[in-house]
Steps between C-alpha positions, in 0.01 A plus 500: 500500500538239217091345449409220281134496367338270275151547286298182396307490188267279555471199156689734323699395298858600263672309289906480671669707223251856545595361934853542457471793285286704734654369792838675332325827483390436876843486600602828337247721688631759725525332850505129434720302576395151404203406303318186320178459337401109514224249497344393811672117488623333793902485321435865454408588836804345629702673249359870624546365858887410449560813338347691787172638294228312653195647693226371705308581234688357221538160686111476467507495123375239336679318139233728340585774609805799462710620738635848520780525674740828600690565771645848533617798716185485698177451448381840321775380206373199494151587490566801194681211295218252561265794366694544206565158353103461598363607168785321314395178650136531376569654172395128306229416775304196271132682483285537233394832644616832395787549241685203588528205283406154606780238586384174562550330794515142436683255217142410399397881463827567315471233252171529402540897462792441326433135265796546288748566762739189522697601833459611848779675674447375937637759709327435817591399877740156464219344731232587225689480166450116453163459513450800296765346225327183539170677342685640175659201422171314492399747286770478282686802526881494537577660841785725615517491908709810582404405887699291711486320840368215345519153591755249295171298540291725374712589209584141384127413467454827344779432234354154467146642456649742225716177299163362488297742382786627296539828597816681630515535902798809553572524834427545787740829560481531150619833431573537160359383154455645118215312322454622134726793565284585780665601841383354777583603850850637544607473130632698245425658188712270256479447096303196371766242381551141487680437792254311756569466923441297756587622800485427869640873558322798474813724527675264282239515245547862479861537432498233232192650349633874515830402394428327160216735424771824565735277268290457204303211599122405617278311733243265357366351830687543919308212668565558887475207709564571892801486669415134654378310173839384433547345822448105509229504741300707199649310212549780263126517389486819356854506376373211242212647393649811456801319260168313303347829474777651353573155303176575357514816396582625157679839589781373753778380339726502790440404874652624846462354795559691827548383861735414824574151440215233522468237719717176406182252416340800282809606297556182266101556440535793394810421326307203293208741434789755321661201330142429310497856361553578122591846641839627645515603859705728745497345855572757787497288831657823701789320703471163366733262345546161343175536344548249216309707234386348162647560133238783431549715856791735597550576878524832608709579806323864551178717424699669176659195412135350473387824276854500267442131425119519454632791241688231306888635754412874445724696618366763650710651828502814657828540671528815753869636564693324781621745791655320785678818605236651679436192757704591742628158604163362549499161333091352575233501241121578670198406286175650583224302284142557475528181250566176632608340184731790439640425826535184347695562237731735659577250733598247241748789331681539819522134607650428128760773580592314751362712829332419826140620481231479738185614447112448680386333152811269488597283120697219491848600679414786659489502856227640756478879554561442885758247460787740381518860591835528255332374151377705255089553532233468318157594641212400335260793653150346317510226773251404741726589787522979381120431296311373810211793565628686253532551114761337257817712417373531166236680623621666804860537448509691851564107624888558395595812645591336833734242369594764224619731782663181702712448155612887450622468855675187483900576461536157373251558156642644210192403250164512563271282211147631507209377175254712413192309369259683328184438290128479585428456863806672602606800693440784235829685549738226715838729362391785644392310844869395461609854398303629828615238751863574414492864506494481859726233580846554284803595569885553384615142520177311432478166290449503145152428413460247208128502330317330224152580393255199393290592249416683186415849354138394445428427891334824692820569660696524194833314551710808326341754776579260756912458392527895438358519902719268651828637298371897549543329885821362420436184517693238204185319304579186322311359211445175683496327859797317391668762360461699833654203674799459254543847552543525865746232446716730246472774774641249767737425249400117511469328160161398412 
């Protein structure tokens, strides 16, 4: 009989990332069925308790404290994968006992252990994660917040607080960043260039950094900035001090800016702010339009439109053979994203076709997934609604094997889109998760499959390794997210 249990650890305390990590391996242990490994906050108790994981004595867990949580077969699998991930969970216990090595536990601690460090990466409860930014940036540091569930209010004085002490505030649910070629976060492994980013998209940051550093270019600076901070209650904070950064800085010769489209009372800001710039820009507002750019920026409709211009119009296109014998009659494109952004932009590709999309993550003309059963889909699988209690796709890809299967057996889809985002922080072998899931789901007549891999041969993953798995599984790779999209369109036989 199915059991859930849970395990406190009592002011214990892991940073989100190593959470949805372990709580991955969790999942995979023989006999569980569902399985999340969270702090003890009141948003995160309700979050175990939708998704059915909760336990009398989870719901006594404090903010302080970690929840484990499993629910299996019955209770002896539950128990054996609780006893497993056990010594996992404690293997960076903070002591000074032993052969550990001491973490501090504090901003204070952490600064004064560490005096020249100039940045301080938050990746705690949403509840928590202001008042801990708060600290750094009265110390001075610059401050990545990788957490989220935090207030507008909270993060408007918090940007305010940064603009005054001149420091850069990225975030909150700032995923991705490269500072000084460093990787921060889910990032890849790029060259060093002179092509600087602000971004209010982690995916989106990705692609456009992958793609110009697998084309012969390099990153100087990727400045995330949250998905909200372009939105006119926040003013675009960040987004200007990330642009005065770059300004500022010697080794960017050429800047990129990457979002959905800002609100209407922050855009001409941002669009004076651009206008004051010796420096050209590329402007990639993912569904916008009108946007009334200045003499020194180019707009760029899509992801590898931002990276060709940035590139000074490289072309540098990856076509994959059209087929659109083997469909069947099936005439509906399925996208199954673990990147919103890439969502995004596939979206946009299909919409200036001239198709009906709907999608969960909607752009500009596209309509809601549950407002038209008969348009093509794209599903945007990193949001709140398939991550709540559980890891991100990028780290547990096992989140798209449901609507994966849904897709195969749909008679209406001839091509499924699917990214693969690699890099630090993700899955170590998504391909082969692919490779696995499929291998027991296929048939005679099934959709083509449509890939692209984000990233580059210097991540863990190794993006080569990754397009030989997903072709040994005969799956089509692309050498973009747009060029995917284009090329479902060729298969479909609709010009792009």
């Amino acid at each position: 009989m199915e059991h859930t249990l849970n395990k406190v650890f009592q002011g214990f305390y892991k940073d989100s990332v190593a959470l949805m990590r372990l709580s991955r391996d969790l999942a995979e242990m023989a006999g569980v069925n569902e399985a999340a490994l969270m702090m003890g906050s009141p948003s995160n108790k309700q979050i175990l308790k939708d998704a059915g994981l909760l336990a009398d004595d989870g719901a006594a867990a404090e903010g302080g404290d970690l929840i484990l949580a499993v629910r299996a077969i019955d209770a002896s699998a539950a128990q054996n994968a609780a006893n497993a991930i056990e010594p996992q969970i404690k293997s960076q216990t903070r002591t000074t006992t032993g052969d550990t090595v001491w973490q501090p536990q504090t901003i204070r601690a952490a600064a004064k252990a560490n005096p020249d460090a100039n940045l301080a990466l938050i990746s705690v409860p949403g509840e928590f994660a202001a008042a801990e930014a708060r600290k750094a940036i009265s110390r001075g540091l610059h401050v990545m917040m990788f957490s989220d569930n935090v207030s507008i209010e909270d993060e408007i004085s918090l940007k305010t607080q940064a603009l005054e002490q001149n420091v850069l505030m990225m975030g909150p649910d700032c995923g991705t960043a490269i500072l000084e070629g460093v990787p921060l976060a889910f990032a890849n492994n790029v060259t060093r260039g002179d092509v600087g980013i602000v971004g209010a998209s982690g995916t989106g940051i990705q692609e456009v950094t992958s793609l110009i550093s697998n084309n012969g270019g390099g990153i100087s600076h990727a400045i995330g900035v949250g998905g909200r901070d372009l939105k006119d209650e926040i003013g675009g904070i960040s987004t200007l001090m990330g642009i005065d950064r770059l300004d500022d800085d010697a080794e960017t010769k050429h800047i990129v800016l990457i979002s959905k489209p800002p609100g209407k009372d922050v855009l001409p800001r941002v669009m004076k702010r651009i206008k004051q710039s010796p420096k050209p820009f590329t402007v990639c507002f993912i569904g916008a339009t009108d946007l009334n750019l200045p003499a020194n920026a180019t707009a760029a409709r899509t992801l590898k439109d931002a990276a060709q211009t940035a590139l000074g119009g490289k072309e540098f296109e990856e076509k994959i053979s059209s087929n659109t014998s083997s469909l069947g009659g099936r005439t509906k494109i399925r996208g199954l994203y673990s990147g919103g952004t890439l969502a995004a932009e596939t979206q946009v590709i299909l919409l200036d076709a001239g198709l009906e999309v709907a999608s969960n993550a909607a752009v500009p003309g596209a309509k809601n997934l549950t407002d038209d059963g008969d348009a093509h889909q794209i599903i945007d699988l990193g949001d709140d609604q398939f991550t709540q209690g559980r890891p991100h796709p990028m780290i547990d890809p096992e989140i798209r094997k449901e609507p994966l299967a849904d897709a195969l057996a749909d008679n209406n889809v001839g091509v499924i889109l699917i990214d693969i985002v690699i890099g630090y922080g993700a899955h170590p072998d998504l391909a082969g998760q692919l490779a696995d899931m499929l291998s027991g789901m296929q048939g005679e007549n099934d959709p083509i499959i449509i890939a692209s891999v984000t990233g580059t041969e210097q991540d863990p993953q190794v993006r080569s390794s990754q397009i030989s798995a997903l072709q040994a599984a005969g799956i089509h790779v692309a050498g973009s997210n747009a060029d995917a999209a284009i090329a479902a369109l060729d298969m479909l036989g609709i010009n792009s």
